[in-house]
N, C-alpha and C positions, 0 to 999 in steps of 0.2 A: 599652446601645443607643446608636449611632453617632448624634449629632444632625445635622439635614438641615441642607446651608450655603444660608445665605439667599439669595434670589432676586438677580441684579444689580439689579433693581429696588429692591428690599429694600434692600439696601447703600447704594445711591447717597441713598436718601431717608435713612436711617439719619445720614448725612454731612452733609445738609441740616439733620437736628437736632442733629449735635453745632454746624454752624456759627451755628445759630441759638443757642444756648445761649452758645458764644464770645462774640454781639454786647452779653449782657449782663455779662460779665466784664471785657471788655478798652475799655479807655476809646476814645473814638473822636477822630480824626485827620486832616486830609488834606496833601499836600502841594500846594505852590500855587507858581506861580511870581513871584520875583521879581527884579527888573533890581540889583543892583548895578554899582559903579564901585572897578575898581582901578586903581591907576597911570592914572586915563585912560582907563579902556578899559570900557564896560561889558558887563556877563554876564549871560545868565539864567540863574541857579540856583535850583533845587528846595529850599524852606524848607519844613520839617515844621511842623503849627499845630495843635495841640488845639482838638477843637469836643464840642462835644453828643455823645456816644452816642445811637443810634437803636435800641435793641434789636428785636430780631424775636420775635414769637411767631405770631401768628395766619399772620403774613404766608409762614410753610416752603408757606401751599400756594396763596397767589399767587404764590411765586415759580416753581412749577413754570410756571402758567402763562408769566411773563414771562422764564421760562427756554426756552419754547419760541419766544416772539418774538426772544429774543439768538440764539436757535441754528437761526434761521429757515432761513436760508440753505443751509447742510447739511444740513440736514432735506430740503428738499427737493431739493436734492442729489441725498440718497441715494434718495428717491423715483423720483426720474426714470433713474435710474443703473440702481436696480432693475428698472424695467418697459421699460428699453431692451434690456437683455440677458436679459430675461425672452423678450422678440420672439425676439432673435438664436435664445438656448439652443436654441427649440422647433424649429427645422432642427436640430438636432443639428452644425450646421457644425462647434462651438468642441469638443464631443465626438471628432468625426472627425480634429481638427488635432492634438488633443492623441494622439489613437491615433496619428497617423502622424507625431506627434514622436517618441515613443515608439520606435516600431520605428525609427525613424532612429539614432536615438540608441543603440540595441540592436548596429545593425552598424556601431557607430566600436567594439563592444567586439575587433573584427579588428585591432587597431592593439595592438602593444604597449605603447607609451608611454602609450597614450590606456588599457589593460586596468587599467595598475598606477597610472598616478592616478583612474580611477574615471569611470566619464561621468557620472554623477549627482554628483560633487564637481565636475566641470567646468561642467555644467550650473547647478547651484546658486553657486557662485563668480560667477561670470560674469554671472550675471543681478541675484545681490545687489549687483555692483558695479555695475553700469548707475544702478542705481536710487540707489545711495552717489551718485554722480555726479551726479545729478539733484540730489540732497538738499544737496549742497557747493555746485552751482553757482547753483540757482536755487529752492530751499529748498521741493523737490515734500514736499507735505504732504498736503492735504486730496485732492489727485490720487490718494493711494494709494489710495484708497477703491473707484475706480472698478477696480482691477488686484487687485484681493483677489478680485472673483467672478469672476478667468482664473486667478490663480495656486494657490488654494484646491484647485481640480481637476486641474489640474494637477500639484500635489505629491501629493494624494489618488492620481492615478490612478500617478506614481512609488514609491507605497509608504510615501510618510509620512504627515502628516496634518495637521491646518490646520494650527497654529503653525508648521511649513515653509512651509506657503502663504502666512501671514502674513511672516514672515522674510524671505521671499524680495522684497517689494516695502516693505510698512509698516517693517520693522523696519532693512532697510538704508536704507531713505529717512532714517531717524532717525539713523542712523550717519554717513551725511554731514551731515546737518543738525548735529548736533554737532561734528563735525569740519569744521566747514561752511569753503572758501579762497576762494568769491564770493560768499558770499550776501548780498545787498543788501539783504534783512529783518531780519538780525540783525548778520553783521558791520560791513555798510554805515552799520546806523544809529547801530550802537554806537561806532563809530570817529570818526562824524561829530560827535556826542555829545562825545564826548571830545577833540574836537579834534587828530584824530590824520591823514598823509594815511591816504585811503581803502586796504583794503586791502594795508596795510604790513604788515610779517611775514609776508608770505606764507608766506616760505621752510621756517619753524616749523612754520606751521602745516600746509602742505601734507606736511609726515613728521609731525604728530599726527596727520591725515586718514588717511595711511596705517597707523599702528602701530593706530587703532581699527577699522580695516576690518580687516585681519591676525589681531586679538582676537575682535572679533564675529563675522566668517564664520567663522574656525576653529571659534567657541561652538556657533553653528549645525549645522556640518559633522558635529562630533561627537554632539551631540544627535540629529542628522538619521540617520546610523548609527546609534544605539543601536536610531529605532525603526524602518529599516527591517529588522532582526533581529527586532525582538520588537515589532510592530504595537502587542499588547495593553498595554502597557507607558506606553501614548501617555495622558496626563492627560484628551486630548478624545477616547481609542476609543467612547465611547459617543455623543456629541455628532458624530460626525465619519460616522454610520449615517445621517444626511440626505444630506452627499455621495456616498458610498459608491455607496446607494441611487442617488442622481440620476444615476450615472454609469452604469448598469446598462443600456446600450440595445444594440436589434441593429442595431448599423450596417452591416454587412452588407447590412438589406434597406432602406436607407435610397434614395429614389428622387433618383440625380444627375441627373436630366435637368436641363436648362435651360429654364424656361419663357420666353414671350414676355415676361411681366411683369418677368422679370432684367435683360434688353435695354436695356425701358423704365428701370426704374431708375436703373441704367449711365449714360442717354440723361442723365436730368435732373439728377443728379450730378453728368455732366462738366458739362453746359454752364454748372450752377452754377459750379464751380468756373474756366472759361475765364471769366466774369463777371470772381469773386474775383479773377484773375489780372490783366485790363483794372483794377482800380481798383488793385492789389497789384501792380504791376510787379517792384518791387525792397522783398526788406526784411532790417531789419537787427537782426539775434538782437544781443542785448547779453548781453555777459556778467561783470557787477556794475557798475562806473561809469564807464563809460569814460571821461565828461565830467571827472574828476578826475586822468587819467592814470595811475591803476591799474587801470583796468580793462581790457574790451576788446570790439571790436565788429564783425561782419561784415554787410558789404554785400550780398547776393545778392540774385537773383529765384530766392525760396524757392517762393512760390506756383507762377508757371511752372513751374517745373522737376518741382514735385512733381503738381502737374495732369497735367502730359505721362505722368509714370512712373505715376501710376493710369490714365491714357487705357491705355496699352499693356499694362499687367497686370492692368488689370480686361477687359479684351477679352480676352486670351490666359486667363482665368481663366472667363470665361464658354462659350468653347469647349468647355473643360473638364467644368467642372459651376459649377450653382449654389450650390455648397456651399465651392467653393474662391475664387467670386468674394464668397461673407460673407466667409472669412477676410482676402481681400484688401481688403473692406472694414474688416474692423475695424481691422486694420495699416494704412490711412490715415488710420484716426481718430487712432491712437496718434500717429502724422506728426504730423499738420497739430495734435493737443493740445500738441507739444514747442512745434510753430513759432509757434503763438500764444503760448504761457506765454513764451518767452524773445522774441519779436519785436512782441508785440501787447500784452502783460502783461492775457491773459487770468485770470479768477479763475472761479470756482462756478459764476456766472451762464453763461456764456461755456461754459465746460467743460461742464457739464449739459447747455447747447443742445448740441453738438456729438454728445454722444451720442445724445442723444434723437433727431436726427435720423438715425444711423446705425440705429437700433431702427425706427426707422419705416420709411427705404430696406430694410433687410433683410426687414420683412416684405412691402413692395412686393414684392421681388426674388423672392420664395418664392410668389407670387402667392394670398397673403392679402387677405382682403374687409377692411372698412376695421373690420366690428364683429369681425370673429375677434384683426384689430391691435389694436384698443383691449381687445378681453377678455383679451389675453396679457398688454397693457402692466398692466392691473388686478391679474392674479393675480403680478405681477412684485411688485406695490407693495407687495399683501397677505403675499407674502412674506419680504420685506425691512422691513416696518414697524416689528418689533421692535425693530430697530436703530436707526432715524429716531426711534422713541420714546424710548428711552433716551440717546438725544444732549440732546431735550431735559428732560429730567427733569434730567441732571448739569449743564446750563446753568443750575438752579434754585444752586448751588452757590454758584456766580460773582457772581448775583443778591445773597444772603442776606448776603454777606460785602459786597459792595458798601452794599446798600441800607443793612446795620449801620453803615458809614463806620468798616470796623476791618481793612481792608485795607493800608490807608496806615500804620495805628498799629501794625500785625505787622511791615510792612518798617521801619517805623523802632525799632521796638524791637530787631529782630535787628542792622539795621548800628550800635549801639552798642555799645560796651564795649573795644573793639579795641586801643584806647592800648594802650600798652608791652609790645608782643607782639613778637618775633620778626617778621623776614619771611615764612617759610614757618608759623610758625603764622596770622600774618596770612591768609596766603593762604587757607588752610587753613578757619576759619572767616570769608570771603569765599564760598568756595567753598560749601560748606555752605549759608549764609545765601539765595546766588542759586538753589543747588538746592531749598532748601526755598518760596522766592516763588514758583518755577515751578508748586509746586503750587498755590498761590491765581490768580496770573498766568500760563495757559499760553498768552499770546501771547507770541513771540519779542517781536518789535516792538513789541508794549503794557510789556514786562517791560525792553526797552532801554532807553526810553524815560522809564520810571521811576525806575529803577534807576543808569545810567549816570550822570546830572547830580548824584546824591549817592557815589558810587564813585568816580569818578574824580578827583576833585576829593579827597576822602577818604586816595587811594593817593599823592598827593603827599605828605600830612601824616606819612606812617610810609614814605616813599624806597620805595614801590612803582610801577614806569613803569604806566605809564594802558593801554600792550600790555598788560602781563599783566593787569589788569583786563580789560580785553576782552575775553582766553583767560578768564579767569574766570566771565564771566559768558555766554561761547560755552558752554560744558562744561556750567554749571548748569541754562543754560535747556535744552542739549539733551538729556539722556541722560534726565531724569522726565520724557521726552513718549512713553517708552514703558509707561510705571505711573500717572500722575497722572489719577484720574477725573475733574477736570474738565476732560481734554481730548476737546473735540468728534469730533477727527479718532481719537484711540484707539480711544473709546468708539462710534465708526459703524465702525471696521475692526473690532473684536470683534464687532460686531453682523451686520454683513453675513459673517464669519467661522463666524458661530452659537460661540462660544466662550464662556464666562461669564468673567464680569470676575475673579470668588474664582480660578480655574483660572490664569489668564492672570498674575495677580497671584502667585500660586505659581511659576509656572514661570520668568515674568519676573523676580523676584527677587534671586537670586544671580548673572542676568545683571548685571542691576543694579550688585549690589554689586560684582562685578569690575571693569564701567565706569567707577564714581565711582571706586573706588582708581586704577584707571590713569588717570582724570583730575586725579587729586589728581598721580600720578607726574610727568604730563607738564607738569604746571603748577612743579613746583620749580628745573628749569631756566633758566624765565625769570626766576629772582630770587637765581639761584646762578651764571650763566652769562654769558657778553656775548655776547649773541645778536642777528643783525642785525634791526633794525626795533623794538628793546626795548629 
């Protein structure tokens, strides 16, 4: 008899007890900063200090709780993410866009060129890369969260099934983010770290950027094929009978009129946004540091410009129907989400509003009572809760091993030993080492931060440039942020996915394993090669 695989819930507490068990094994640690003087010059470097062990027992199930307080933030996040497109879905708007992408995309198969590369390879390409781009540039992460309940239905209603829908935003965000050319969270800080200018090796790095987008979408593409051949075939067929289902409407008899209340909406939208625009004249997207000279930065009036193009196509949209002026709302969300992240340095806070207020205008716009809005945004919540709960249950992880004080004694126990290796074995177990922290530390920025002011300093001792440290611990932190359960932002794409973490963990896997060898590949040049900025 086949034994049942344990609940993700199951699992992730499961992990809580081997880490609690850890805190009484492994002696405990921290590193602390202190100021030396060389030549003249002082530095603050990272000294590892043996302290006390704290071990954990009782505390595996406070920490779930103070696991839900670290992972507050997401949590409600995904709460409010949930019950905003909970509003939207019930127009069936995001149904209807995705039907009439669809049949668009049906008549580019008239085009030769376009028949024998595929529209659904073109499609899937193209939009993995958007998202690489975002994940290189400005290191969209917990964003993807909110693009998992449009693209989930969207590959669904193409013929594959979530893990496409997740691919298509989560998993290329992570492929840039690894191959990250500005990212100011992880490249920026690590460089800085290491006293390096901001930004240098671009050149590297930007053909690493691309030989992993090349590897990963190809991984995608082909998978993506197999299952639109053979549906049943799909790891999540059975789990993927909620979309499926949810997709099942007659849009047909779906009423486009336009009500007075759409008008209305339109009305207070813009003249919000001509507000925005008076305080936001001009603003200026950054793109990594500019202040360092490796970066770069435009000047526009972003707000203006983009108020004026929803004035005129949410009007030309309301003509039409009510159902084309949601989609054109939601496509100004996405807008004005880019123009805050890169010109405002929006986060969670900020992003959640934005939506939540699109879920609300939408139901204004469909001319919903205020308690029919609030019982959509409810059963949105109820729906997606799953998810918001198992964020924070795996933040109980982070907790256990923190609260132990044997997080610090794991990263120092691993970067030892290294003396009279080789360079590419150096690298090699470098590499290793930052991919394995990543799963106790899955912040980029907390794991730089850490990490670098003992690395760096380290790769001078054995004639390794402090670049290819950086590439080192770019690769590590990024490729286990698609498998590591303590990461918040995985674990709420799985969840808002409906995927289980055993499944996802399977299929993800052997992506995996290709990743890390082609990150091991692309790291040996920098210590075999005279490569500019290395």
């Amino acid at each position: 008899m086949m034994r049942k695989i344990p609940h993700t819930y199951v699992i992730v507490f499961y992990i809580i007890l081997v880490s609690a068990i850890l805190t009484w094994i492994i002696p405990g640690g921290e590193y602390i900063e202190e100021t030396v003087s060389t030549d003249g010059v002082e530095k603050t470097e990272m000294v590892y200090r043996e302290m006390d062990k704290n071990p954990q027992s009782w505390q595996v199930f406070s920490a779930i709780f103070k696991g839900f307080v670290k992972q507050s933030g997401i949590i409600v996040f995904i709460l409010m993410i949930g019950g905003a497109f909970w509003i939207m879905n019930s127009s069936k708007a995001i149904d209807a866009g995705i039907l009439s992408f669809i049949r668009f995309s049906g008549k580019l198969e008239q085009y030769r060129w376009i028949r024998f590369l595929g529209v659904d390879n073109i499609v899937i390409t193209m939009v993995m890369f958007l998202f690489s781009v975002f994940g290189a540039v400005f290191g969209m992460s917990e964003e993807t969260i909110a693009f998992v309940i449009i693209m989930v239905p969207l590959a669904i209603s193409m013929g594959y099934d979530s893990i496409v829908g997740v691919c298509l935003c989560f998993v290329a965000a992570a492929l840039g983010f690894a191959g990250a050319v500005l990212n100011p969270f992880t490249i920026g800080i690590a460089q800085g770290i290491a006293e390096l200018p901001l930004f240098s090796g671009l050149e590297y790095r930007i053909l690493c950027w691309v030989v992993i987008n090349i590897v990963g979408i190809g991984f995608v593409l082909l998978y993506a094929k197999r299952i639109k051949a053979h549906p049943e075939k799909s790891p999540v067929y059975r789990e993927d009978s909620y979309w499926r289902n949810k997709g099942r409407t007659e849009l047909e008899s779906i009423n486009t009129s336009t009500p007075l209340s759409a008008w209305i909406s339109y009305g207070i939208i813009l003249a919000g946004l001509i507000a925005f625009s008076i305080f936001n004249p001009e603003t200026t997207l950054v793109i990594g540091e500019p202040d360092s000279g490796a970066g770069s930065s435009l000047t526009f009036p972003m707000i203006p410009l983009a108020s004026g193009l929803f004035a005129l196509t949410g009007f030309l949209s309301l003509r039409k129907s009510v159902h084309l002026f949601q989609l054109t709302l939601l496509g100004f969300t996405i807008l004005f989400l880019i123009i805050g992240v890169m010109g405002y340095q929006w986060y969670i806070m900020k992003i959640a509003t934005l939506f939540f207020a699109m879920g609300l205008f939408s139901g204004i716009a469909m001319n919903y009572s205020p308690n029919r809005i609030t019982a959509l945004f409810l059963d949105g919540v109820r729906d997606i809760l799953s998810a918001a709960l198992i964020v924070g249950l795996a933040g109980g992880i982070i907790v256990i091993l923190e609260d132990g004080k044997i997080i610090d004694s794991i990263l120092h126990g691993l970067s030892s030993g290294m003396d009279n290796l080789g360079q590419i074995a150096s690298v090699g177990i470098m590499y290793g080492i930052q991919t394995l922290i990543n799963v106790f530390i899955p912040s980029g920025s907390a794991q730089a931060a850490l990490t670098m002011p003992i690395m760096a300093p380290f790769s001078d001792l054995i004639n390794i440039s402090r670049q290819t440290t950086v590439m080192v611990y770019q690769f590590g932190d990024g490729f286990t942020n698609m498998i590591t359960p303590t990461s918040g932002v995985l674990i709420g794409v799985l969840g808002v996915a409906k995927i289980p973490y055993e499944k996802w963990v399977k299929w993800v896997t052997p992506f995996m394993i290709i990743l890390m060898i082609l990150g091991f590949l692309l790291l040996i040049p920098t210590v075999t090669m005279d490569l500019k900025g290395f």
